[in-house]
N, C-alpha and C positions, 0 to 999 in steps of 0.2 A: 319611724318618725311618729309622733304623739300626734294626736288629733283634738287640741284644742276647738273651744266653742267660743267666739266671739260675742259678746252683747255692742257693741260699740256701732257706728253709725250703718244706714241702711246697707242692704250688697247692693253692687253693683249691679245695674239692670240687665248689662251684659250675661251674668253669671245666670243671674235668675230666669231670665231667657234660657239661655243651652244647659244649665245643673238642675236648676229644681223643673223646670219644664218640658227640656229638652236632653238630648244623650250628649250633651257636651261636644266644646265644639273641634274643628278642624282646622288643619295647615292653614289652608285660604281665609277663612275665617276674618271677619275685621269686628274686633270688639268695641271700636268707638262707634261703629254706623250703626251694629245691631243696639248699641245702648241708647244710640237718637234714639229712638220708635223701637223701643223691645217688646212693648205690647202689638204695636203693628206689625211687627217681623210671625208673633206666632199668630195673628189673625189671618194673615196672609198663608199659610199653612193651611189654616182650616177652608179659606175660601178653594184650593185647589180640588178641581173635580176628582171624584176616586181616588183621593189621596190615600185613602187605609187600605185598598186594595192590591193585594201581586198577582201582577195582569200573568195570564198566562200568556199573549200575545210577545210579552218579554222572549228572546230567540234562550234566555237564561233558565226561563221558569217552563220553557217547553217541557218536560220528561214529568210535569207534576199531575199526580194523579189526583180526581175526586175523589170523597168518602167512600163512593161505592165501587168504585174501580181499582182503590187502595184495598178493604175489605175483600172485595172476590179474588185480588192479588193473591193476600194472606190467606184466604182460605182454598186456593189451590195449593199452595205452597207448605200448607198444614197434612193437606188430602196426598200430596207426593211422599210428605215426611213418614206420615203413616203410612204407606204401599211399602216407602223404603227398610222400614222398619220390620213389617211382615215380611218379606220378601229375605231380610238376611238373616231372622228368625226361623224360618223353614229349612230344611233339610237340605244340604247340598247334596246338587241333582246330578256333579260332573265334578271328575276326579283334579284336586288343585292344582297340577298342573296346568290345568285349561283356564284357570283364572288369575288374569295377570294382575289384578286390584287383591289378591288375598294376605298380602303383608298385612302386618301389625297396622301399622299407618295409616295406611286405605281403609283399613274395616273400622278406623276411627276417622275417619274425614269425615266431614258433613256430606251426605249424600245430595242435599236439596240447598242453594244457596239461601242463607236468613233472609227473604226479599224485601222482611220488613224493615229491617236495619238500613238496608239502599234507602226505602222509600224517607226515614225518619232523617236521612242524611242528608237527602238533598231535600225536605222541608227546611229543613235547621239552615242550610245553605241559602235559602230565599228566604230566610227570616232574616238572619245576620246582613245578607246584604241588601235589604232592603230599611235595615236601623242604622248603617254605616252610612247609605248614603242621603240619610232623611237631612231636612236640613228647616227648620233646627231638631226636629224628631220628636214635637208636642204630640202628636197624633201616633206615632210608634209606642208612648211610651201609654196614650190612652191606651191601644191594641192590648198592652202588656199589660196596664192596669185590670182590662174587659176580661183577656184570657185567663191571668190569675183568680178573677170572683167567680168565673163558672171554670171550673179549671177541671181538667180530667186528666189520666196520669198513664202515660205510657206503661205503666211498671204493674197495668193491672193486667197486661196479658197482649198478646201479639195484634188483638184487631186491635187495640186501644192505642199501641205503637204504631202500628199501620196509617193510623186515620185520625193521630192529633193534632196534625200539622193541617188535613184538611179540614177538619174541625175550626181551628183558627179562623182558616182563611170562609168559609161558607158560614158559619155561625155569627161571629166576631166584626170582622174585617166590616162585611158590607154593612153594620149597624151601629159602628163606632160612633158619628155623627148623624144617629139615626135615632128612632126611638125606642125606649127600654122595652118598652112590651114588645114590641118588634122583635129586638133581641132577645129576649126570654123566650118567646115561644120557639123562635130558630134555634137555641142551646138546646131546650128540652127536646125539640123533635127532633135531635140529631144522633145518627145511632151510634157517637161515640158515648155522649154520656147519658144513653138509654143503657148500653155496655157496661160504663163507667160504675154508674150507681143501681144494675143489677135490677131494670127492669122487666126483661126480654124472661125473668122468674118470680112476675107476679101476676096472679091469675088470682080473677075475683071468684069468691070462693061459691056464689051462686051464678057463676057464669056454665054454662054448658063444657066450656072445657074443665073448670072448677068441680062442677059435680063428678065428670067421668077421670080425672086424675088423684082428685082428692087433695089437692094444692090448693094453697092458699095466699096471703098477699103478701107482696116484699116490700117494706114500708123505705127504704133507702132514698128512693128520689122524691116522696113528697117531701119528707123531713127535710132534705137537704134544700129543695127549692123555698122553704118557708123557713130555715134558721138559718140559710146563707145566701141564697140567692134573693130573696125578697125584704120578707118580714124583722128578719133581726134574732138574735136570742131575746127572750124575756121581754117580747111585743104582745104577747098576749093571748097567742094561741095556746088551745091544748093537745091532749095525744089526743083525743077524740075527731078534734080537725085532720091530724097528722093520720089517724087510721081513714076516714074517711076521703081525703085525699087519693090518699094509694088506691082506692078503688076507683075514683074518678080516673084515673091515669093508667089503671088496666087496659091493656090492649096494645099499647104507646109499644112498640118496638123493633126489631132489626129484623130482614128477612133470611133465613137460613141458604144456607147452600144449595139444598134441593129446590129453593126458589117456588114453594105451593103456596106461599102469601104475598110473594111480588120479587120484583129482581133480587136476585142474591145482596147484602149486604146495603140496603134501602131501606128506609121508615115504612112502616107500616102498621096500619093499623089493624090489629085481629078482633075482630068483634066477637068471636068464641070465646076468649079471654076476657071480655070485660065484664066488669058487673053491671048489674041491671039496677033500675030504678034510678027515682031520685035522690040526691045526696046533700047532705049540709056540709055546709064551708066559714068559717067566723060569720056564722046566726043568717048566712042569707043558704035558701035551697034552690038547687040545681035541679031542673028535670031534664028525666031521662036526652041522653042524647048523643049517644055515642063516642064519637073522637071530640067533635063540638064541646062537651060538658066539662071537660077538664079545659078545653081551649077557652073558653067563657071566664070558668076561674082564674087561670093566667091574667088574663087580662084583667079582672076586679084586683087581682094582688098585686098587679103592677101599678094601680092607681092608690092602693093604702098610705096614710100618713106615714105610717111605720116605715111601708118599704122607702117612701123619701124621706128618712131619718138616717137608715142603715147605709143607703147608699150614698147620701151628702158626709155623713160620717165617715163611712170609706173613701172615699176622694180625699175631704181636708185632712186627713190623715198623711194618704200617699204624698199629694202637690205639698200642702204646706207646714205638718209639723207633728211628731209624735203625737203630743195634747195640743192639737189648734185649736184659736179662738171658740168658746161656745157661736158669739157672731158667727164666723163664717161657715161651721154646721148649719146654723138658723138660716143664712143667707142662703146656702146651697140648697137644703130642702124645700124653703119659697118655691125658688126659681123651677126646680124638678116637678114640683106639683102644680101651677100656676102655666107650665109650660106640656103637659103630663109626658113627662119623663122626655123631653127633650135635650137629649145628649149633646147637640151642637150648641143650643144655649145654657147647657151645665160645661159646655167645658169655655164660653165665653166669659160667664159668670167668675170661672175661677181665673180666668188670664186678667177681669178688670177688678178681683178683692183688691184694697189697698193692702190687708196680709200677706200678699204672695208679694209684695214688694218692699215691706218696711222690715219683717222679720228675717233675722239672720237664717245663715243658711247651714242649720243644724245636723238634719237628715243625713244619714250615713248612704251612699250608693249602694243600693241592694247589687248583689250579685251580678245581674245580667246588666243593669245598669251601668257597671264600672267595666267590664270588661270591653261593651260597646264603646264607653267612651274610649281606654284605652286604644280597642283598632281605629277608633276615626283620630285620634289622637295621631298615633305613629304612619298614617296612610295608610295605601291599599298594598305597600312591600312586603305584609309579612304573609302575603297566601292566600288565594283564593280558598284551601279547603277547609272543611268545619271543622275537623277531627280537631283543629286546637283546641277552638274555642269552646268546642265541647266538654273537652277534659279541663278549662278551666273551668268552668261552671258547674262540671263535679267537685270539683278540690274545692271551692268555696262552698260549697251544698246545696248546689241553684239546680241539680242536673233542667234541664230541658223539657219540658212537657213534663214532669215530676215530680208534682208537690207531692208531701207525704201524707199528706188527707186528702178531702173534700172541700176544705175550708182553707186552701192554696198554701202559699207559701206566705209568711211572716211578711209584715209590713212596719215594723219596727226598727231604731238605730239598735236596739239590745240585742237584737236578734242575730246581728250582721257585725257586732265591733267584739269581739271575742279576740284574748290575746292569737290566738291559732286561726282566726281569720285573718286578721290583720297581718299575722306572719306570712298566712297563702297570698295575700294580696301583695306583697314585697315580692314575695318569689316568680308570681305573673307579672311583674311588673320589671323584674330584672330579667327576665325571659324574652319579653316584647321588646325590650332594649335591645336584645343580644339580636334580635331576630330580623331588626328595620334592619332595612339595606342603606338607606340616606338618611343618615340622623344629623339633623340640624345643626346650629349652634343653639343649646340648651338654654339660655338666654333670651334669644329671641323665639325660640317656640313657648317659653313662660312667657311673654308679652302676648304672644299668640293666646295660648289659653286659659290665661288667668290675667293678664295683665295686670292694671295696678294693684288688685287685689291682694297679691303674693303679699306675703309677711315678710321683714327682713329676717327672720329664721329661714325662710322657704328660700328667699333670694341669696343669702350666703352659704346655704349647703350646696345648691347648684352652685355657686359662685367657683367652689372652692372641692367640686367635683373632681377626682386625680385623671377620668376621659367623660369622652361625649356619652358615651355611652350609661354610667354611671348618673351622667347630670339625667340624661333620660330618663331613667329609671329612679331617680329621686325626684324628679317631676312628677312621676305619675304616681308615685305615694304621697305628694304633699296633700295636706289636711285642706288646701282647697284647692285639690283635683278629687277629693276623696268625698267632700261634702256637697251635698244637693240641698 
């Protein structure tokens, strides 16, 4: 089914609520009351206490581990791999008969369960369900907007699998309607994307460990916290900021196994590692001051016009449209600087643009977006476990803590409307069909989730579905189940 773009009168306030702000809505769901007060329905969201937070008090999210408990997981779990590895390396000490694992098969088993794969499964599991049952899921979809611009990548090696689900929730979560520099210092000190962007290998090159290694500095996380996390590309800095940075931020990183600079797999600071002296930063200097001097910095970069340009940019982008208004750029970086970097009044700001309600509703559902919708769409019958929704999220190219950079995952329609996307999206969509246990009458779940909206194309294909099943699944491909 084609995914026209409508210019013709406002969306529905209903839509713009649970598509462009929310993960789309549910069975229960009543679109004429959320469209009274659609604004009030997601203010009401944001006033709930610890809304972005997954309590672990949940009897669900029991079995979740912190960073560092995730971390020491995997690195015992590495430390068995390797024994396992020498161990059937070495000479057998007793004749094969006496060992009943010496088949083909056994010598090929994994000797030590992946424990990171558990731990990344039931992350992904208290992710999923706690965007299924968000309601309307403004504040999920901030999470996901926050965890995408500091984003770290499972795929860069086992702690980073291990520890980016708690990453999320310890970095992210508790700063959603918080403040930015809040969250920026918590993303940076957190030892997945100290791991992530390869700090735990830079060593200031006049530091006492510098002189006695002859190492020197790994420039990856300043560059990244000033061309993505902050400042912007083409804000103004130079490499000269960017190399003096990464000195400022010598020290920043993860405690090893042996545990001689603090608990296994915990921030820490090495003051052998950092450089000395004072440092300049865009024209102001830092003196001396260990873990402080780069925490200093953070905080002036979190106050830059710049960085509230990049980051009101990146909002009206996601909420409201490819090229949004220059206005509500302008409005959004006001509000972030006038408020310094107050997240609960930037994401109020965006729910009262008169944009986010007059403009149609273009945006294509990025990947995790539409799948979520999809399960709140068909209930909770199609399974408690992730392994689905996982593999759909690969087949569309979302995997799960996996952007293929630094600089996350694509927030564009171009990015997401490829003939061979939009075919995987048919294919999930005829899958979750097959897969509800109570499928409606297709009819009245279109009133449910798009109500008047639907087009007479969208209401005569259901119409004239040959089962229910098929109306299902051409529901959840119409071009407004599919637009945000």
């Amino acid at each position: 089914m084609a995914l026209p773009v409508s210019n013709a009168a406002p969306p529905d306030p209903a839509l713009v609520a649970l598509n462009r702000f929310g993960l789309g809505a549910r069975p229960g769901d009543k679109l004429g009351k959320i469209a009274s007060d659609a604004r009030g329905c997601l203010k009401a969201e944001l006033k709930q206490q610890d809304i972005a937070l997954i309590s672990a008090d949940d009897s669900k999210n029991a079995g979740l581990l912190d960073s560092t408990a995730a971390i020491q997981a995997s690195m015992a779990a590495a430390a068995e791999r390797k024994a396992a590895r020498q161990e059937k390396a070495a000479p057998a000490m007793q004749p094969a008969t006496d060992a009943p694992d010496s088949s083909a098969d056994a010598k090929n088993k994994p000797v030590v369960p992946p424990v990171e794969a558990d731990i990344y499964r039931d992350e992904a599991q208290a992710r999923f369900d706690k965007a299924i049952n968000a309601a309307p899921g403004f504040v999920e979809r901030l999470v996901g907007f926050w965890s995408n611009h500091f984003c770290v990548s499972a795929a860069k090696g086992r702690i980073v699998r291990a520890c980016a689900g708690a990453f999320e929730r310890e970095a992210i979560r508790p700063f959603v309607l918080g403040r930015f520099a809040d969250m920026l210092l918590a993303v940076e000190h957190h030892p997945a994307m100290l791991f992530y962007l390869d700090n735990q290998q830079s060593i200031g090159p006049d530091s006492r460990a510098g002189k006695r290694r002859g190492r020197g500095l790994n420039e990856n996380l300043a560059r990244e916290i000033l061309e993505l996390h902050t400042l912007g590309v083409g804000s103004g800095y130079a490499q000269a900021d960017v190399t003096s940075f990464a000195g400022m931020l010598t020290g920043w990183t993860m405690a090893g196994r042996e545990g001689r600079l603090g608990e296994p797999g915990s921030f820490v600071f090495n003051a052998n590692a950092h450089q000395p002296g004072e440092a300049a930063l865009l024209g102001k200097t830092y003196p001396p001051g260990g873990m402080g001097q780069a925490e200093a910095a953070l905080n002036d970069i979190a106050r830059q016009p710049a960085t509230a340009q990049h980051i009101a940019s990146k909002l009206a982008c996601h909420f409201i449209a490819d090229e949004p208004p220059p206005r509500s750029v302008a409005h959004l970086a006001e509000v972030f600087t006038k408020t310094d970097g107050d997240l609960h009044a930037l994401a109020l700001a965006l729910i009262d643009m008169p944009e986010a309600w007059s403009m149609p509703l273009t945006k294509l559902r990025a990947p995790f977006d539409y799948v979520v919708a999809v399960r709140r769409a068909i209930g909770p019958s199609a399974g408690n476990e992730p392994q689905r929704t996982l593999r759909w999220l690969r087949a569309l190219g979302k995997p799960l803590w996996q952007p293929p950079g630094p600089n996350g995952f694509p927030d564009r329609t171009d990015n997401w409307a490829s003939a061979e996307g939009l075919k995987t999206r048919l294919d999930i969509a005829w899958q979750a069909a097959k897969q509800a246990d109570d499928i409606g009458n297709p009819d009245d779940m279109l009133s449910t989730l798009i109500g008047a909206s639907a087009s007479a194309e969208t209401r005569e294909a259901i119409a004239h579905a040959e089962s229910r099943q098929q109306g299902l699944a051409l529901l959840l491909m119409a071009p407004e189940f599919q637009r945000r």
